[in-house]
C-alpha positions as a printed NumPy array, in Angstrom:
array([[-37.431,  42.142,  -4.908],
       [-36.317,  39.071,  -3.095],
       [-35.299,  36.093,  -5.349],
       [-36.45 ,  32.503,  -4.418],
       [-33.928,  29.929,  -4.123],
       [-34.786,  26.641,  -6.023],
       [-32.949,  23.409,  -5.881],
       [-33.041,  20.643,  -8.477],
       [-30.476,  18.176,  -7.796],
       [-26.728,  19.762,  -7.524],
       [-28.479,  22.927,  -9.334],
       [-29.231,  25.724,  -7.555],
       [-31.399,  29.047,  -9.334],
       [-32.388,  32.401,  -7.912],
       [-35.95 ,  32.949,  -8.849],
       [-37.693,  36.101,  -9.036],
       [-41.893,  36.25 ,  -9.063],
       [-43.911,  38.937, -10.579],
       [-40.688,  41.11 , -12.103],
       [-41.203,  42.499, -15.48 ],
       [-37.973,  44.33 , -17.043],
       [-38.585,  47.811, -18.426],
       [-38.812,  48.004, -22.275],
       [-35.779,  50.76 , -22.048],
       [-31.919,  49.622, -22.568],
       [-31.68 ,  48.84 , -18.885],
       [-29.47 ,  46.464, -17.246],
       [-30.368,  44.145, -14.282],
       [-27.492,  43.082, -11.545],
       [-28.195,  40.426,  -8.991],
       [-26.536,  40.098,  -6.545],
       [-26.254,  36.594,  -4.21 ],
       [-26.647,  37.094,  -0.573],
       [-25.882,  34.424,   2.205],
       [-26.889,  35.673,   5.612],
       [-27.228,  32.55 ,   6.922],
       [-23.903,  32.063,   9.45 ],
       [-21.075,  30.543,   7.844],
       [-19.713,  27.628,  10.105],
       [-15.987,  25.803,  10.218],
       [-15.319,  21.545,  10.753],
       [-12.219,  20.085,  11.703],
       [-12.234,  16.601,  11.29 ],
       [-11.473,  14.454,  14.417],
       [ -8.016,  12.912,  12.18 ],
       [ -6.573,  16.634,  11.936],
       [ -7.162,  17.323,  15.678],
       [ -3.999,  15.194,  16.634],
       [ -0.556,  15.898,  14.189],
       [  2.623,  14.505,  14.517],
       [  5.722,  16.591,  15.135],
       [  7.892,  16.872,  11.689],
       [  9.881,  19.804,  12.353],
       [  7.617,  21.936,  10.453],
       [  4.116,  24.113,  11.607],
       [  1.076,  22.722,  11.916],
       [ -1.328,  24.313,  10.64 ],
       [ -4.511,  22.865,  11.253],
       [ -6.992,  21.475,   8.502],
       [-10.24 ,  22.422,   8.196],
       [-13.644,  23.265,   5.976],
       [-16.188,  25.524,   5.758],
       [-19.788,  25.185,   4.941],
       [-20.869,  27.165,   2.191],
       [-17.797,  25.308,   0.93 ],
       [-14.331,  27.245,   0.583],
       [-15.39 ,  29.847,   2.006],
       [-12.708,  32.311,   2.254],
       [-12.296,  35.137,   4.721],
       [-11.506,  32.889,   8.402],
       [ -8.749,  33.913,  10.533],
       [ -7.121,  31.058,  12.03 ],
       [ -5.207,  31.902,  15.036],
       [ -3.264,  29.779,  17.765],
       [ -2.861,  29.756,  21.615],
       [ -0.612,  27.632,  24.01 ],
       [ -2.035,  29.4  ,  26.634],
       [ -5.675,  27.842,  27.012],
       [ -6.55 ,  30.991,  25.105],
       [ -5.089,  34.089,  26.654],
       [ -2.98 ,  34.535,  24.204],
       [ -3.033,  33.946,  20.089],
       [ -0.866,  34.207,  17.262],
       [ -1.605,  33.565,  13.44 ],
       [  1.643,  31.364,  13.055],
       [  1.294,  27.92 ,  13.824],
       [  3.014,  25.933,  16.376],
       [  6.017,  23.316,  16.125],
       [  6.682,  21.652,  18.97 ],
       [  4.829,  19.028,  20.655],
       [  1.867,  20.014,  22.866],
       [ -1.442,  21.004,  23.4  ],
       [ -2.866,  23.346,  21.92 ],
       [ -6.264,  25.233,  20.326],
       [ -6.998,  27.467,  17.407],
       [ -9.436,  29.75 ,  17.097],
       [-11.763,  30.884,  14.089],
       [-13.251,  33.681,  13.59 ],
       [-14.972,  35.581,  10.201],
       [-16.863,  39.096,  10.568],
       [-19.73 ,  39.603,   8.467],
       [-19.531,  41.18 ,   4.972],
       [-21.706,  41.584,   1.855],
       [-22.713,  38.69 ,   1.186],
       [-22.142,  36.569,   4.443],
       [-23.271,  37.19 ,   8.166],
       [-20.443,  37.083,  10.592],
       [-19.285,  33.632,  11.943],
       [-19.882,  32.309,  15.558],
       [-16.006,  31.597,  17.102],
       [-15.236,  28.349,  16.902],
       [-12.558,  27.442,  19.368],
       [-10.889,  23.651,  18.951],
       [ -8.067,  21.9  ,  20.769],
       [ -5.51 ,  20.059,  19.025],
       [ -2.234,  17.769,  19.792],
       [  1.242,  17.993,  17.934],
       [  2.419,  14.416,  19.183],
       [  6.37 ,  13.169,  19.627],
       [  7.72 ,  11.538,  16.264],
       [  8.484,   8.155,  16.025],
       [ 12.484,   7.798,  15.847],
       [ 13.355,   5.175,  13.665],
       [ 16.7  ,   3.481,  13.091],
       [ 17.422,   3.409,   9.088],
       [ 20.773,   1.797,   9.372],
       [ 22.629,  -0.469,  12.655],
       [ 25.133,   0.235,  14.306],
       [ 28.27 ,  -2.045,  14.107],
       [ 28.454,  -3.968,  17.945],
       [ 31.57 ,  -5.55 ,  18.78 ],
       [ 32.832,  -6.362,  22.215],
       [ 35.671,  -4.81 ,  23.887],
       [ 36.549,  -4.996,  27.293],
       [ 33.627,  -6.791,  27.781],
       [ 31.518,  -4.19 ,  27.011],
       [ 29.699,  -3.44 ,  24.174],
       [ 31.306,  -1.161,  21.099],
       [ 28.455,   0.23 ,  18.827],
       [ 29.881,   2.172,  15.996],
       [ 28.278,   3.849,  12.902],
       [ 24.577,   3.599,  12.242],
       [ 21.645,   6.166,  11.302],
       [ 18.204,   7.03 ,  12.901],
       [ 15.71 ,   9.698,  11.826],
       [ 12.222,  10.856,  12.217],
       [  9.733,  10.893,   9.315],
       [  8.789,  14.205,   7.541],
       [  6.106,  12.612,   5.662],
       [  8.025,  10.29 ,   2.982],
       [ 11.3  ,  12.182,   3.97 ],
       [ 13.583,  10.587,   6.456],
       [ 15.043,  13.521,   8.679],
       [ 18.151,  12.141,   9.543],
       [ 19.09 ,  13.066,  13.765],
       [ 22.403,  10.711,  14.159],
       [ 24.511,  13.2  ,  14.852],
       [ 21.646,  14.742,  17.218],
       [ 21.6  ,  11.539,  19.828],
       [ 23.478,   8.825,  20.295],
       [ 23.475,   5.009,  19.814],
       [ 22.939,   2.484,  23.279],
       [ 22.27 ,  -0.961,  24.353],
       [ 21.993,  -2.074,  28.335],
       [ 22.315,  -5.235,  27.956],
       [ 25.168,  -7.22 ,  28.8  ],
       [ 27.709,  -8.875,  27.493],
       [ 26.876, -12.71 ,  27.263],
       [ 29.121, -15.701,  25.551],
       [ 25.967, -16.562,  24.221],
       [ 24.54 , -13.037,  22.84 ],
       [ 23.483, -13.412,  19.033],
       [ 21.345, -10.413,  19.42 ],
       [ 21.884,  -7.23 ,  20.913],
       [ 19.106,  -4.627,  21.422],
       [ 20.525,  -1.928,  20.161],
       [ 17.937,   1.91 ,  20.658],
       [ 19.022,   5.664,  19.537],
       [ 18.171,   7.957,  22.09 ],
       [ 17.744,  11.595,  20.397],
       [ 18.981,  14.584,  22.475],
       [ 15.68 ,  16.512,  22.139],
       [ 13.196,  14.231,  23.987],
       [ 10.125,  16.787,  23.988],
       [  9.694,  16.186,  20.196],
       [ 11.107,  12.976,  19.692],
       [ 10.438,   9.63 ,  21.113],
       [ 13.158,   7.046,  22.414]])
């Protein structure tokens, strides 16, 4: 028998026409099959991360909804190579998805996407002292970090403080900039 799927609102019901149970202790098991293909969506806003020091594993959804079963794997090769551990560093990148068939879906066309990890913002969370000796600039002390979603990820001791500017009798403000020492992840 083949059950008819009705809809009525959010409710769905399996329906099946002309079945009559047997009048002995027998027990009826339906089960659900999908064979339509399963498909995967990244949204446009997961398609470009940030770097945090952490993997990025990429966010997606399936349609039926939360449907489990995907691999998710990862190339920075333009797909020669892929690995189920997501990347770090900043690049370019794309992840592949894949799902074989099983009882109750069919198997899942590849979807291939390409993705960024982008350099992190490096923000100074406490100045430097400036003073001038020699007339040159001293900078002493100060803090910068990158952000790790709320967390500041402090990187002083990974870069160093600067200014270029020069020493004026009229200097109020100096530009002050912390240049980290790993320059693929992080921005000046």
């Amino acid at each position: 028998y083949t059950p008819r799927k009705t809809v009525n609102g959010s409710d769905v019901a399996y329906v099946i026409d002309d079945f009559t149970m047997p009048d002995k202790d027998t027990r009826m098991v339906v089960t659900v099959v999908s064979m339509s293909k399963p498909s995967v969506k990244v949204a446009d806003t997961d398609k470009k991360m940030t770097y945090d020091g952490t993997p990025k594993a990429i966010k997606y959804t399936t349609d039926p909804n939360n449907l489990e079963g995907f691999k998710v794997e990862y190339s920075a090769d333009g797909g020669k190579s892929y690995t189920e551990t997501p990347f770090i560093a900043v690049g370019s990148y794309e992840v592949r998805f894949t799902r074989e068939a099983d009882a109750t879906h069919a198997a899942a066309d590849p979807v291939i996407i390409d993705y960024t990890i982008e350099k992190a913002d490096v923000v100074i969370t406490e100045e430097p002292k400036v003073k001038v000796v020699d007339d040159e600039y001293q900078l002493t002390g100060g803090k910068a970090a990158y952000m790790r979603g709320d967390q500041a990820i402090d990187i002083t001791a990974q870069g160093k403080f600067l200014t270029e500017q020069p020493v004026g009798e009229t200097d109020k403000n100096v530009n002050v900039q912390f240049i980290p020492n790993d320059q693929t992840n992080l921005k000046n």
